[in-house]
Backbone as XML, in Angstrom:
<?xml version="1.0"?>
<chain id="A" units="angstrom">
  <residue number="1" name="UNK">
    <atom name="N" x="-35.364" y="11.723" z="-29.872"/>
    <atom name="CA" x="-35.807" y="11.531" z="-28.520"/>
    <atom name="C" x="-34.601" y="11.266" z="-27.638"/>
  </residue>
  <residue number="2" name="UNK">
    <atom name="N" x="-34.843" y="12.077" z="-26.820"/>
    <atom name="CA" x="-33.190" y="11.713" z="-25.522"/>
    <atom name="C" x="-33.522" y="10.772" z="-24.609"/>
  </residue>
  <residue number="3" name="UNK">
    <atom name="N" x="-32.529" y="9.180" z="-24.670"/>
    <atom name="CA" x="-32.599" y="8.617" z="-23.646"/>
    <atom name="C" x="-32.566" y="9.086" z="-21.822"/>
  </residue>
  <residue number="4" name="UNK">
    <atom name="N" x="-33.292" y="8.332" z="-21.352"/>
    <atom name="CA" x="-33.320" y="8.275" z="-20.346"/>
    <atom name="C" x="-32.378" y="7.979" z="-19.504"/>
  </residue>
  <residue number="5" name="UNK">
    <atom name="N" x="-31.279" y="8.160" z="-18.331"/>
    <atom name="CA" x="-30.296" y="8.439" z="-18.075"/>
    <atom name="C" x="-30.547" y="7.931" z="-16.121"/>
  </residue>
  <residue number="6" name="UNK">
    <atom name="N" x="-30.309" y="6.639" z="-16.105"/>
    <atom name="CA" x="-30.152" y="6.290" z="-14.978"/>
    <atom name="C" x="-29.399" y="6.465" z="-13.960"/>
  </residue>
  <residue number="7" name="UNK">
    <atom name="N" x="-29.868" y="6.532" z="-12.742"/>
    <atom name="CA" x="-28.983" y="6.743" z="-11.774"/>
    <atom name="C" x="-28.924" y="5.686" z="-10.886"/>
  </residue>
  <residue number="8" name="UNK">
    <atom name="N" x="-28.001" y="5.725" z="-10.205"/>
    <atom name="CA" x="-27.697" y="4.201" z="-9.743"/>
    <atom name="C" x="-27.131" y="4.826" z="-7.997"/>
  </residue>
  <residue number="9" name="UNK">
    <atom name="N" x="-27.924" y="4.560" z="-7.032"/>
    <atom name="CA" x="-27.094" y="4.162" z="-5.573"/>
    <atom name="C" x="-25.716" y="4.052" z="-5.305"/>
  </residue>
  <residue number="10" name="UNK">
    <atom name="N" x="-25.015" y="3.325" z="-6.240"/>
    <atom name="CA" x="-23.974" y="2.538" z="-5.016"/>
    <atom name="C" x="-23.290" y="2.207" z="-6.514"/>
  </residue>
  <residue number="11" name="UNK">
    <atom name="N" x="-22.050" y="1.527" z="-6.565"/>
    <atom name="CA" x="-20.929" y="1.375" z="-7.305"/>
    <atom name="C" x="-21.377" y="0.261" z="-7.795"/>
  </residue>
  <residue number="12" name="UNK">
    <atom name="N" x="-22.067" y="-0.912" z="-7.075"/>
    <atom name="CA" x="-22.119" y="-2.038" z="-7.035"/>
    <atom name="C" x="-23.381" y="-2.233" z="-7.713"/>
  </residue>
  <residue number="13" name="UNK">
    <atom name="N" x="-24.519" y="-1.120" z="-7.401"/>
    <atom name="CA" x="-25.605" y="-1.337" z="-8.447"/>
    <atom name="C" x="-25.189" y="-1.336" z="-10.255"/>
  </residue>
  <residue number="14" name="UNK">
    <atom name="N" x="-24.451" y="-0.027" z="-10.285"/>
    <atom name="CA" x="-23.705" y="-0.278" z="-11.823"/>
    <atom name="C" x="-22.908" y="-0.934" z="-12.534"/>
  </residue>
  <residue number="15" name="UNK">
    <atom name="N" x="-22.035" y="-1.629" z="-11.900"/>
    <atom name="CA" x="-21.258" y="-2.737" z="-12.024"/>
    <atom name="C" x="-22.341" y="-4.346" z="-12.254"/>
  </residue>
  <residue number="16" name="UNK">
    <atom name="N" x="-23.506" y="-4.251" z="-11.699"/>
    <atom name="CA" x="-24.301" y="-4.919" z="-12.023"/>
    <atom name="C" x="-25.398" y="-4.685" z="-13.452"/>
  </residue>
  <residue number="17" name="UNK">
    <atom name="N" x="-25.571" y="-3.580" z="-13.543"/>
    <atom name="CA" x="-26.181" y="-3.381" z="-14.570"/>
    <atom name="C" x="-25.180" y="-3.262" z="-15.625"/>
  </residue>
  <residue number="18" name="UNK">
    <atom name="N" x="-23.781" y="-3.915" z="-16.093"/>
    <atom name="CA" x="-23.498" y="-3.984" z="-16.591"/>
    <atom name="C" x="-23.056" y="-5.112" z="-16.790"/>
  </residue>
  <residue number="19" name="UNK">
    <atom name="N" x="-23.600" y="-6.150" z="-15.953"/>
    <atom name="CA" x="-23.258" y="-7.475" z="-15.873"/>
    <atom name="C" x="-21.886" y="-7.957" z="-15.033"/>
  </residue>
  <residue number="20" name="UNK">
    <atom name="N" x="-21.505" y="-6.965" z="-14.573"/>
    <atom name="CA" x="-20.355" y="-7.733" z="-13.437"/>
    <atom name="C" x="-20.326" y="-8.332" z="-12.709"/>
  </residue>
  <residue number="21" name="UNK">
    <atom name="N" x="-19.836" y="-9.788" z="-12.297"/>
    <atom name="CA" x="-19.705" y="-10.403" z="-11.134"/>
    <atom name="C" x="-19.538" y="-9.471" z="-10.033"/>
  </residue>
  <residue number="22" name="UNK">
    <atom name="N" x="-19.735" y="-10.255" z="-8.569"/>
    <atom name="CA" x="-19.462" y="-9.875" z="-7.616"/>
    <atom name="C" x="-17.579" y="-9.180" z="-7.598"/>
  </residue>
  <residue number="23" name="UNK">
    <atom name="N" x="-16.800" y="-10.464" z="-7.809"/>
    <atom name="CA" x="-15.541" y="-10.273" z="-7.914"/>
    <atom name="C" x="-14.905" y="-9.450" z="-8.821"/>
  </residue>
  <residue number="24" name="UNK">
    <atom name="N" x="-15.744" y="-9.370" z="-9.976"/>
    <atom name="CA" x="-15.107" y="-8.168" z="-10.856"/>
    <atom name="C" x="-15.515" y="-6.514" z="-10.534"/>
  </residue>
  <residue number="25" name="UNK">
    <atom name="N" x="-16.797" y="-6.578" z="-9.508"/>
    <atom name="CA" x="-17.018" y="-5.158" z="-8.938"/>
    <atom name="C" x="-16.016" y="-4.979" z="-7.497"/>
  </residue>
  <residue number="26" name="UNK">
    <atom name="N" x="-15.522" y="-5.848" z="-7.173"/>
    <atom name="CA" x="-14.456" y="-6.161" z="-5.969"/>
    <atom name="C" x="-12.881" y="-5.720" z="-6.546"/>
  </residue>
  <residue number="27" name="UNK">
    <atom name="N" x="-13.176" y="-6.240" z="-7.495"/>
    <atom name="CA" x="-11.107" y="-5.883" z="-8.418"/>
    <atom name="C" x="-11.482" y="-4.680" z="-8.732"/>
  </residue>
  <residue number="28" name="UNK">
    <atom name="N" x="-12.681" y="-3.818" z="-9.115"/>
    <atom name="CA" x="-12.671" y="-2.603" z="-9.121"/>
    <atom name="C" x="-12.334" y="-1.318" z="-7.789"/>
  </residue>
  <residue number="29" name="UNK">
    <atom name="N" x="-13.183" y="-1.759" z="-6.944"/>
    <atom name="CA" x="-13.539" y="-1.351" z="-5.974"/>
    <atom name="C" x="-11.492" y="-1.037" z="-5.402"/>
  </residue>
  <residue number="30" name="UNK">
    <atom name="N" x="-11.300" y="-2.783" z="-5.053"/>
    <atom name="CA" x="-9.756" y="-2.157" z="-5.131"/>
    <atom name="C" x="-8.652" y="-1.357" z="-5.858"/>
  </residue>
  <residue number="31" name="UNK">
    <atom name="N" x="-8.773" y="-1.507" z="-6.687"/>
    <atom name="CA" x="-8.017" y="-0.946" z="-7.609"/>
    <atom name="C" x="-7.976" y="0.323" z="-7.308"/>
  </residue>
  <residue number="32" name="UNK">
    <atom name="N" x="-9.129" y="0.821" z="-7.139"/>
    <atom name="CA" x="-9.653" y="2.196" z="-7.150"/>
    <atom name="C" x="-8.800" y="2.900" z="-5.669"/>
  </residue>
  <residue number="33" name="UNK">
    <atom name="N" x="-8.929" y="1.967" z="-4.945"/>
    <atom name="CA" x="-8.196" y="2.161" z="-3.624"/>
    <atom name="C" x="-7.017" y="2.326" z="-3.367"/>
  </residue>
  <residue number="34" name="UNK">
    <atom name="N" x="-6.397" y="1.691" z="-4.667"/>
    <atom name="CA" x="-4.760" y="1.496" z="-4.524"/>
    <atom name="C" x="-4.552" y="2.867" z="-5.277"/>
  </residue>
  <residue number="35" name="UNK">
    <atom name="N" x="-5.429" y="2.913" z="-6.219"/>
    <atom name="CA" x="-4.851" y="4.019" z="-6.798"/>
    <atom name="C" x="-4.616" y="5.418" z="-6.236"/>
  </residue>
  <residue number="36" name="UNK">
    <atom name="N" x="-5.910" y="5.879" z="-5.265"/>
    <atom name="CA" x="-5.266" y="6.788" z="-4.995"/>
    <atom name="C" x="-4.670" y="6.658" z="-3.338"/>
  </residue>
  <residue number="37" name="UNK">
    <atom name="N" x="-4.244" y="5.656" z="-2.683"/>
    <atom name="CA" x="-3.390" y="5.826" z="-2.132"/>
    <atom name="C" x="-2.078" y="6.213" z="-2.616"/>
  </residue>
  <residue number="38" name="UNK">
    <atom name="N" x="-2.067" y="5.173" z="-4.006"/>
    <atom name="CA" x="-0.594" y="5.657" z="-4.546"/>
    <atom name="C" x="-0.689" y="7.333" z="-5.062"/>
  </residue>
  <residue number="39" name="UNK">
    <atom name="N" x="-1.866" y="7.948" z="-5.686"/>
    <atom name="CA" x="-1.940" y="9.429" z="-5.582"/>
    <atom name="C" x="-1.303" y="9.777" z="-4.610"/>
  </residue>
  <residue number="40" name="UNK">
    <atom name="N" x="-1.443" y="9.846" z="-3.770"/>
    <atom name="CA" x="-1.517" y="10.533" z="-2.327"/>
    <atom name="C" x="-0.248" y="10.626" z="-2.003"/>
  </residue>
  <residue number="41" name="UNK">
    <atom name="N" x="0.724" y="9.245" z="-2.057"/>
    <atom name="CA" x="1.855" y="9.485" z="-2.176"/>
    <atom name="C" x="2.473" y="9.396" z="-2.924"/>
  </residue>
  <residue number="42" name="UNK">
    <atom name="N" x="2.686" y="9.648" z="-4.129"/>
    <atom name="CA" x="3.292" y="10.555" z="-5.232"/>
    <atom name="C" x="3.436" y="11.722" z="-4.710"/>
  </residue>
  <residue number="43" name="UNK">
    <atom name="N" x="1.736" y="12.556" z="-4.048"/>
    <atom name="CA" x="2.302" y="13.807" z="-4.058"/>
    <atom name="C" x="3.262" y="14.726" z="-2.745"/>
  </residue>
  <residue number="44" name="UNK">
    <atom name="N" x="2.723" y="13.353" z="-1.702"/>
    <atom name="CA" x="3.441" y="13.546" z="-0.531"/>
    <atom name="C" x="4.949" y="13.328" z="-0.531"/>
  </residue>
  <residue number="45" name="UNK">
    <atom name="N" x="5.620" y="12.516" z="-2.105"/>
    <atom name="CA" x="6.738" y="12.894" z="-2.160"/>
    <atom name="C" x="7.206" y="14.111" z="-3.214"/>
  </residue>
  <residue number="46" name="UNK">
    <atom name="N" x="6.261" y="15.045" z="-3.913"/>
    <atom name="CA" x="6.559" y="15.904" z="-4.442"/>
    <atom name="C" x="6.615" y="15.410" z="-5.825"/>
  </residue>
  <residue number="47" name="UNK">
    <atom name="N" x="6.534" y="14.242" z="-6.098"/>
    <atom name="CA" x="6.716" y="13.607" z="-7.608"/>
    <atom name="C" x="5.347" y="14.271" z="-8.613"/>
  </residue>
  <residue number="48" name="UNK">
    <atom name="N" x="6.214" y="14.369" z="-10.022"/>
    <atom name="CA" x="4.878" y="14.909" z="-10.681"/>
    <atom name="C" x="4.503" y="13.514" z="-11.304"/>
  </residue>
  <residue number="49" name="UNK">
    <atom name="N" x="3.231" y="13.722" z="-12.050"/>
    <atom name="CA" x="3.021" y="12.623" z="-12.608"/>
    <atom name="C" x="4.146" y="11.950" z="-13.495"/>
  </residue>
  <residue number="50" name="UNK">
    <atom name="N" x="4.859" y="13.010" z="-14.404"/>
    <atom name="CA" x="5.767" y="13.052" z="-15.421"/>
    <atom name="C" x="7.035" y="12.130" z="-14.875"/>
  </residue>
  <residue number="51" name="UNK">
    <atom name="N" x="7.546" y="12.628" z="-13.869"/>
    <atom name="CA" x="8.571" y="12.626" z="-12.694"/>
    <atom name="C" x="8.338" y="11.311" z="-12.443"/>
  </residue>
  <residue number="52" name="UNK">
    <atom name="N" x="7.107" y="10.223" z="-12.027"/>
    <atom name="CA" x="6.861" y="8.956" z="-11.648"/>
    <atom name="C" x="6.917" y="8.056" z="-13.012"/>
  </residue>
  <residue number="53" name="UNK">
    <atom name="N" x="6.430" y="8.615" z="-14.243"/>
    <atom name="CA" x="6.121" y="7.680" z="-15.327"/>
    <atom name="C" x="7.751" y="7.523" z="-15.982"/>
  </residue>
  <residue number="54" name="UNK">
    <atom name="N" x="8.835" y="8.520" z="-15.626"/>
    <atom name="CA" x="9.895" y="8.507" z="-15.912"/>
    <atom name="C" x="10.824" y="6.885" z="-14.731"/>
  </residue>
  <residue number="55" name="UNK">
    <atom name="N" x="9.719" y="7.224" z="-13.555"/>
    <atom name="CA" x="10.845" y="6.198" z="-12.646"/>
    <atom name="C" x="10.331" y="4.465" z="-13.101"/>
  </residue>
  <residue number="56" name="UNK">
    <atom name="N" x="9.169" y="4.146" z="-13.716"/>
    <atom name="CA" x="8.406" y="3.319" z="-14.046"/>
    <atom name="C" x="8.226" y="2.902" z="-15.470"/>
  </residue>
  <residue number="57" name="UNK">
    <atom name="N" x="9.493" y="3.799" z="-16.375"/>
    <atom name="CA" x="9.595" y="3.863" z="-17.734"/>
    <atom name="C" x="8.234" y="3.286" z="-18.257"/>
  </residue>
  <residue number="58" name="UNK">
    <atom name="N" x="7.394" y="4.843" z="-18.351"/>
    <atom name="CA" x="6.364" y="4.962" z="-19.105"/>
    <atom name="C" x="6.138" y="6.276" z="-19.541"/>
  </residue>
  <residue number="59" name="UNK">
    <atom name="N" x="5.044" y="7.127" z="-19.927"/>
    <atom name="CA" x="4.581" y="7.828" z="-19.967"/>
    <atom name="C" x="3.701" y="8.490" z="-19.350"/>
  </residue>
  <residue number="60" name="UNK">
    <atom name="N" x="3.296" y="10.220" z="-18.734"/>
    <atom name="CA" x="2.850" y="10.211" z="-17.705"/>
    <atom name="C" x="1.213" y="10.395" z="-18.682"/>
  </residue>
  <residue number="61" name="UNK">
    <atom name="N" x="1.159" y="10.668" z="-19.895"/>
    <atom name="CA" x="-0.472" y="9.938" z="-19.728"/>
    <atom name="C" x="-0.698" y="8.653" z="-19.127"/>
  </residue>
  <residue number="62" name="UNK">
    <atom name="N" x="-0.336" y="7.808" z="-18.835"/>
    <atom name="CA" x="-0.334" y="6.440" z="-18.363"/>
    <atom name="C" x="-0.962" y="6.879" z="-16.926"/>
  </residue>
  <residue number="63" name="UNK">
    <atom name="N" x="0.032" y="7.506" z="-16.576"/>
    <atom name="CA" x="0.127" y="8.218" z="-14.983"/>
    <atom name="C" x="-1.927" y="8.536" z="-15.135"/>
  </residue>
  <residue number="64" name="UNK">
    <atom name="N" x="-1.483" y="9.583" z="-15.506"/>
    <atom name="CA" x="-3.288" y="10.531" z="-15.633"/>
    <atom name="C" x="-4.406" y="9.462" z="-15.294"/>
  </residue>
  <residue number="65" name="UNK">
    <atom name="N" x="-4.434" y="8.624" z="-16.300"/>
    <atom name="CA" x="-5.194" y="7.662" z="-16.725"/>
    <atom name="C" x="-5.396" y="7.178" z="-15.514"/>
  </residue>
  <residue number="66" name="UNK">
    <atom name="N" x="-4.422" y="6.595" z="-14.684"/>
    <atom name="CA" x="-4.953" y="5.216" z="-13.427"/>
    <atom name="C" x="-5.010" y="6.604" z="-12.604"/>
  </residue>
  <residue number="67" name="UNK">
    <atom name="N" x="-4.713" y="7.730" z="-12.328"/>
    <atom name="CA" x="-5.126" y="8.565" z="-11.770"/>
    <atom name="C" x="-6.511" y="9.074" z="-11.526"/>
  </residue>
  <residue number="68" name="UNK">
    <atom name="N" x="-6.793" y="9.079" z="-12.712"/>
    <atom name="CA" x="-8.240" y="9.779" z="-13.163"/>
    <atom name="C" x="-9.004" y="8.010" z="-12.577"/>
  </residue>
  <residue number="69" name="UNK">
    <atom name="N" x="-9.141" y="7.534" z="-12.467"/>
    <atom name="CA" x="-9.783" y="6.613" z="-12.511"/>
    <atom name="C" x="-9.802" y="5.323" z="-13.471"/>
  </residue>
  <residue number="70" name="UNK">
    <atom name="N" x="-9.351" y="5.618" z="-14.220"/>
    <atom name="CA" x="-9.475" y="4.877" z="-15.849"/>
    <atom name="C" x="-9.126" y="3.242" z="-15.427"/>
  </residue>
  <residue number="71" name="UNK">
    <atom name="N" x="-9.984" y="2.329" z="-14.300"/>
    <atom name="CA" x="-9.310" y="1.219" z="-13.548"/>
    <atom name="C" x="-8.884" y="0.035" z="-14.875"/>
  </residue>
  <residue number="72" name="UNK">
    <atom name="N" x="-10.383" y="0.621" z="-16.068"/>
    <atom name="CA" x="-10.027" y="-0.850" z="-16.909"/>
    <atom name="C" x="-8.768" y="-0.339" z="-17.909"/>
  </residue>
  <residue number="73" name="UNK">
    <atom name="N" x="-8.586" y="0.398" z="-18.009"/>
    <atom name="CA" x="-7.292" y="0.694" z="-18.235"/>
    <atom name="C" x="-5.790" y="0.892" z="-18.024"/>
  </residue>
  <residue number="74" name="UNK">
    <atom name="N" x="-5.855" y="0.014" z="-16.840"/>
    <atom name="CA" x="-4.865" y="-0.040" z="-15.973"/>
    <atom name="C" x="-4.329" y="-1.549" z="-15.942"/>
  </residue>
  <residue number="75" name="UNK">
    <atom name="N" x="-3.818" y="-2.028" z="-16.103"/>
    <atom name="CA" x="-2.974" y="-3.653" z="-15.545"/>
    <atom name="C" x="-2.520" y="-3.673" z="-13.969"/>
  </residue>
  <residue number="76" name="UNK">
    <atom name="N" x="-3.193" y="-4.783" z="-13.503"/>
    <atom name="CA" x="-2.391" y="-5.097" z="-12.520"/>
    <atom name="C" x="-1.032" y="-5.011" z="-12.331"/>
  </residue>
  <residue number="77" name="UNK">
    <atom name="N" x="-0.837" y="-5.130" z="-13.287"/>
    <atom name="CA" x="1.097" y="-5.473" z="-13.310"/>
    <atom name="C" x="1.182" y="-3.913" z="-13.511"/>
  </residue>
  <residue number="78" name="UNK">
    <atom name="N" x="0.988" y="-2.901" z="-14.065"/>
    <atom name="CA" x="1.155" y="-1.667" z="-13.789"/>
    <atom name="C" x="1.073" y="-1.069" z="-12.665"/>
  </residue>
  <residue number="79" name="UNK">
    <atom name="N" x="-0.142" y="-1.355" z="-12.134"/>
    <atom name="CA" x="-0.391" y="-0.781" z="-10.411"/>
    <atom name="C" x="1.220" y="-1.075" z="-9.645"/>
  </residue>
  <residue number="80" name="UNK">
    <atom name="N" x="1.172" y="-2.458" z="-9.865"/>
    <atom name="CA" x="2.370" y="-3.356" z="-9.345"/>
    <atom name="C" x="4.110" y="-2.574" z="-9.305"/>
  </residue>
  <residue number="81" name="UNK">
    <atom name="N" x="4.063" y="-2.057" z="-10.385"/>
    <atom name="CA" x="5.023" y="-1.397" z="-10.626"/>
    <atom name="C" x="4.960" y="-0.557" z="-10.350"/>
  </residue>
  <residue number="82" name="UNK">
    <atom name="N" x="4.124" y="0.499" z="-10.109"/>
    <atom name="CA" x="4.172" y="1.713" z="-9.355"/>
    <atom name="C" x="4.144" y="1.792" z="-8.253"/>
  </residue>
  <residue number="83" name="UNK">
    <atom name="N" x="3.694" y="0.893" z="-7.609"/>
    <atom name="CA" x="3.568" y="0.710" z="-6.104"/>
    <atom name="C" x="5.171" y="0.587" z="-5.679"/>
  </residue>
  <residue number="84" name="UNK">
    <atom name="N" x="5.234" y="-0.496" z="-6.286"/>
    <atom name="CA" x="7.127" y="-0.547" z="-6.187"/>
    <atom name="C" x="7.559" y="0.420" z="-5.913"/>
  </residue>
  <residue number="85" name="UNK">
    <atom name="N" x="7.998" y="1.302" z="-6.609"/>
    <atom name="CA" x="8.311" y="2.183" z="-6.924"/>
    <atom name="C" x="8.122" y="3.376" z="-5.749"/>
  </residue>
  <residue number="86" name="UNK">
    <atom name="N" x="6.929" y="3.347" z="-5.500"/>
    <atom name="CA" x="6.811" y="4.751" z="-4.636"/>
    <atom name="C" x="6.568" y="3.859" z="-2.928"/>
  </residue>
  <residue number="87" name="UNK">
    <atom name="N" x="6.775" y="2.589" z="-3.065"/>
    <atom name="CA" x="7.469" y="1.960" z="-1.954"/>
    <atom name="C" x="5.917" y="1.753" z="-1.310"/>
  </residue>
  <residue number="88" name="UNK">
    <atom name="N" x="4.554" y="1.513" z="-2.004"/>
    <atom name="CA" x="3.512" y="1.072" z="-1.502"/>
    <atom name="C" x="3.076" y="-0.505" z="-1.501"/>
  </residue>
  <residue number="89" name="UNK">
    <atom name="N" x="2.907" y="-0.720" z="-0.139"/>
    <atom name="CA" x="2.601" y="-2.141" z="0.304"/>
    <atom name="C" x="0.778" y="-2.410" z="-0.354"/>
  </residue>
  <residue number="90" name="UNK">
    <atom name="N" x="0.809" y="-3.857" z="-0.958"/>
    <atom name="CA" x="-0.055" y="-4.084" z="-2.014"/>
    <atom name="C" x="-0.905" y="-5.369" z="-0.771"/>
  </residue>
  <residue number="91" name="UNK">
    <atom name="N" x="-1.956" y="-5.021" z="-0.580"/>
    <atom name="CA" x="-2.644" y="-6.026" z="-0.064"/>
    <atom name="C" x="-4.082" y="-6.624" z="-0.520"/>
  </residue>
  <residue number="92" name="UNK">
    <atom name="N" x="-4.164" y="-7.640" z="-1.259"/>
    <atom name="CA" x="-5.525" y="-8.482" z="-1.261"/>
    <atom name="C" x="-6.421" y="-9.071" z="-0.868"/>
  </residue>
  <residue number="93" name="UNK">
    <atom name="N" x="-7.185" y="-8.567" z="-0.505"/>
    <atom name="CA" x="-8.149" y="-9.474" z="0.842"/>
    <atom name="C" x="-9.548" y="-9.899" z="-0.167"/>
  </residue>
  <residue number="94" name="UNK">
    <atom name="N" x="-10.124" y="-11.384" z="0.324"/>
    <atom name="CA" x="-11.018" y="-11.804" z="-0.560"/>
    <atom name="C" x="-12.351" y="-11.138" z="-0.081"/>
  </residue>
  <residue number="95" name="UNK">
    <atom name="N" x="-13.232" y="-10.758" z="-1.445"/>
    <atom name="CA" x="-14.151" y="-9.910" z="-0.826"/>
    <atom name="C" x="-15.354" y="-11.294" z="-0.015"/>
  </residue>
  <residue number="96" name="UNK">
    <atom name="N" x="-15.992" y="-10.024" z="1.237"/>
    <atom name="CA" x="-16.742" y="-10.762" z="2.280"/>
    <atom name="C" x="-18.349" y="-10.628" z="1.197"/>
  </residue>
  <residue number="97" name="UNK">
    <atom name="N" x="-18.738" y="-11.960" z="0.856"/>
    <atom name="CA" x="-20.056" y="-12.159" z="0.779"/>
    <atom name="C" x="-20.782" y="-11.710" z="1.295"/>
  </residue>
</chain>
């Protein structure tokens, strides 16, 4: 028998049905934001993924990964370092209740 296969509204409905706090669907939500700003400029400086994971001594699956989305697979302190790097300003704002 094939389960049934929910669909969910909003980011925040699934993050709940998986038991997430408010704040842990919030560190998502950002993350997600940073990431592809930092996409965006990577490519607005012509950098390949390969090309960035070299300036951040990593690997550019690493790259792919926070690319693609992959947020729980990502470290803060990674974002952190890439941002560096491609000279992106990191801002935290507490989420509004």
């Amino acid at each position: 028998m094939k389960a049934k296969t929910e669909k969910y509204k909003t980011a925040e409905e699934f993050g709940r049905s998986l038991g997430l706090s408010t704040v842990e669907i919030e560190l998502i939500r950002q993350k997600k934001k940073l990431i592809k700003k930092m996409r965006k400029v990577r490519e607005q400086k012509g950098l390949s993924q390969a090309a960035l994971a070299d300036m951040v001594d990593s690997k550019q699956p690493a790259i792919a990964r926070m690319e693609s989305g992959q947020v729980s697979e990502v470290s803060l302190d990674f974002l952190c370092k890439v941002a560096m790097v491609l000279e992106v300003s990191i801002t935290i704002r507490p989420h509004a209740a």
